[in-house]
Structure formats: structure tokens, C-alpha cells
DRENLO-862668 format. One line per field, with one value per residue: x, y, z of N, C-alpha, C in turn; residue number from 0. Coordinates in steps of 0.02 Angstrom, whole numbers, always signed. Layout:
// DRENLO-862668
n_X (X; ...)
n_Y (Y; ...)
n_Z (Z; ...)
ca_X (X; ...)
ca_Y (Y; ...)
ca_Z (Z; ...)
c_X (X; ...)
c_Y (Y; ...)
c_Z (Z; ...)
num (NUM; ...)
//
This chain:
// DRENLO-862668
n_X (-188; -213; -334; -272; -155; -215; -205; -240; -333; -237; -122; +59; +172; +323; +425; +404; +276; +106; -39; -167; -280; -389; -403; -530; -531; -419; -431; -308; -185; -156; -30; +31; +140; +225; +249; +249; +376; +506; +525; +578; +543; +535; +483)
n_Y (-819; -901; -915; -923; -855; -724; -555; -428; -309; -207; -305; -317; -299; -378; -288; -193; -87; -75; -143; -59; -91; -87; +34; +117; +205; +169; +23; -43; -118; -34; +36; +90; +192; +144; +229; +417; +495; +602; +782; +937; +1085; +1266; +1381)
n_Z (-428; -288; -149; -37; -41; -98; -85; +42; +136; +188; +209; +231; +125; +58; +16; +109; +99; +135; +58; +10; -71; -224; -344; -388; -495; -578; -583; -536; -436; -252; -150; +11; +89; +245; +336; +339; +219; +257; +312; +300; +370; +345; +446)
ca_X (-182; -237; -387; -225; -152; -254; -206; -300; -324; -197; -63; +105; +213; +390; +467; +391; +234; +49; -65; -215; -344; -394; -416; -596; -519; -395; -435; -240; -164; -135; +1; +40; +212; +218; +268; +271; +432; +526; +508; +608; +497; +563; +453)
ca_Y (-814; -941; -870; -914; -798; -656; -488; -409; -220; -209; -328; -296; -334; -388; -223; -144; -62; -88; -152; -42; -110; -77; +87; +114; +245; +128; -40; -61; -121; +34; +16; +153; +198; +113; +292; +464; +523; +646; +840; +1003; +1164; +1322; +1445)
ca_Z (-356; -228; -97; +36; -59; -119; -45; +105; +135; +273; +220; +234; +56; +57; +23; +166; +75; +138; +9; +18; -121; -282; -381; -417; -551; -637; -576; -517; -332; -219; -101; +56; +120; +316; +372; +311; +208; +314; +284; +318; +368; +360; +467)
c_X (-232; -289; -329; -173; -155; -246; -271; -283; -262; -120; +30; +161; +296; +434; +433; +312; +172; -12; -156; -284; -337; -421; -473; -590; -464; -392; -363; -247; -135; -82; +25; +99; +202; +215; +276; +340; +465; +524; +538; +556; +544; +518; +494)
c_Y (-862; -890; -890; -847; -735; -614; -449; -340; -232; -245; -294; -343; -334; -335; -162; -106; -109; -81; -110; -27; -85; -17; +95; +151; +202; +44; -69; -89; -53; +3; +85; +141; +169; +179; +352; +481; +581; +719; +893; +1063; +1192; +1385; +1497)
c_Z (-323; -169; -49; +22; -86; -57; +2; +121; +210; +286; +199; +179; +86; +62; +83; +143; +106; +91; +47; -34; -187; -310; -410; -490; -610; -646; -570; -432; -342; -179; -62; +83; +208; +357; +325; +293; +254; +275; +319; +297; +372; +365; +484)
num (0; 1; 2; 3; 4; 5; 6; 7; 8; 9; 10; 11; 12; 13; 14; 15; 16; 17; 18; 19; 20; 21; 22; 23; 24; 25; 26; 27; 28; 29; 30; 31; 32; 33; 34; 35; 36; 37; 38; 39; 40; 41; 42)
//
């Protein structure tokens, strides 16, 4: 990887996923959904 392109906490990957750093526990990339999955309560 190029420093133009080395990943940045914050960026936004191709498939929609936000790259949010590296795993202090497995030394992997993290990546976070843009939006919460949707969810049915039943109170």
C-alpha cells in the first residue's frame, strides 16, 4: 500500500462498510456497518 493509499479511521470502502482500524486483539482491519441492521421488538 501506497501512504495515498493507506486506510484512514473513517474511510468509507467500496461496499459501503467504514473502515474503523486495527484490532489491538488480533492485529486485523475492523470495518463498521454505515447504519444499524433493522430490528423487530415485541413489547
Amino acid at each position: 500500500m501506497t501512504k495515498e493509499s493507506a486506510k484512514k479511521i473513517g474511510d468509507v470502502m467500496k461496499d459501503g462498510t467504514i473502515y474503523a482500524g486495527i484490532s489491538p486483539d488480533t492485529g486485523k482491519e475492523m470495518y463498521a456497518a454505515p447504519v444499524d441492521a433493522p430490528q423487530e421488538h415485541d413489547i
